[in-house]
N, C-alpha and C positions, 0 to 999 in steps of 0.2 A: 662809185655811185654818182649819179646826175644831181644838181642842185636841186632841178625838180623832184627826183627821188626818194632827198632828202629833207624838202618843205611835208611833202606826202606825208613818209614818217612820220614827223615830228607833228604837224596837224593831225595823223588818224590817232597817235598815241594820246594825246592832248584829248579829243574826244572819247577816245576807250575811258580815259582817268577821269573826263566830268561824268559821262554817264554810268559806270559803275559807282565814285562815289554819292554820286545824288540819287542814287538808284531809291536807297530810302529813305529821302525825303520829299518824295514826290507824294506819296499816298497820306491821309491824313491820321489817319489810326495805325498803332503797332502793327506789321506781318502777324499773321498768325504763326504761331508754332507751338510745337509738345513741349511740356515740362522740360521731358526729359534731353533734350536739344537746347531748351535755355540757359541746363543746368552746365551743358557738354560745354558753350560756349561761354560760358562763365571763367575755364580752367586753360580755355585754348591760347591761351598767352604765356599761358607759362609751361603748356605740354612745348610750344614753340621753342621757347629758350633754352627750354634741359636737353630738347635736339639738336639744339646749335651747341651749347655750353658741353655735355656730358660726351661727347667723343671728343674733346680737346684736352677735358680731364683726364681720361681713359685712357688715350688710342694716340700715336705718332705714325702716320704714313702709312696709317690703315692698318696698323699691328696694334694687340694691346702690349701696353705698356707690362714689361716683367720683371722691373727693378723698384725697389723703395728709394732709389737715387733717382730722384725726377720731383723738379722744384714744384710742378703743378699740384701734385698729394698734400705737401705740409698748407700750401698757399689755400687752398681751396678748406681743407680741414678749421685754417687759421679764418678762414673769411668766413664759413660757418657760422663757427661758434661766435666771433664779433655779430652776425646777423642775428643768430637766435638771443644777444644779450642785450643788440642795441634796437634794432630793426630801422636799421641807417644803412639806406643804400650806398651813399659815397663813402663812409667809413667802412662798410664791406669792401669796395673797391679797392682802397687805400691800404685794409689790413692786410687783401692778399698780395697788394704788388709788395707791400713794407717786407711781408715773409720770401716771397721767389725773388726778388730783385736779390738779394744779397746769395739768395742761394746759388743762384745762375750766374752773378759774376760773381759773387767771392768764390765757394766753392766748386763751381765750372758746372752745377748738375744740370 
């Protein structure tokens, strides 16, 4: 690619990202929309995350997982239950690497 090729890029992308996010603050009143789309958009952050998160849990290299020897089960189960008793994101973090790290290197799962 040409220098010029890559000023282009870099400016049209630059304008794609102002004018999408100012897109809604230009108008002065909320967008209209149904209930039922306010409600959708309410959850979609976290339908987002269990489709990044739950084939990492699940699935190695596009296979499910067919062994209870895989650190990611105990870690995730462990980071669960710290979430549903503390509702601390960084101490969820912390409890499932404290469970897989030893599992993966102590016992090699």
């Amino acid at each position: 690619m040409s220098d010029a090729m890559i000023w282009i890029a870099l400016v049209g992308l630059g304008l794609i990202t102002v004018v999408t996010r100012g897109f809604f603050m230009i108008g002065d009143q909320p967008l209209p929309m149904p209930d039922w789309l306010r409600e959708l958009l309410k959850v979609a952050p976290l339908a987002a995350l269990m489709a990044v998160v739950a084939p990492e849990i699940f699935m190695t290299q596009g296979h499910a997982i067919t062994t209870w020897q895989d650190a990611r089960w105990p870690a995730a189960l462990a980071a669960t239950g710290y979430y549903f008793w503390r509702r601390g994101i960084l101490g969820t973090i912390l409890v499932g690497m404290a469970v897989m790290l030893p599992l993966k290197l102590g016992l090699g799962w």
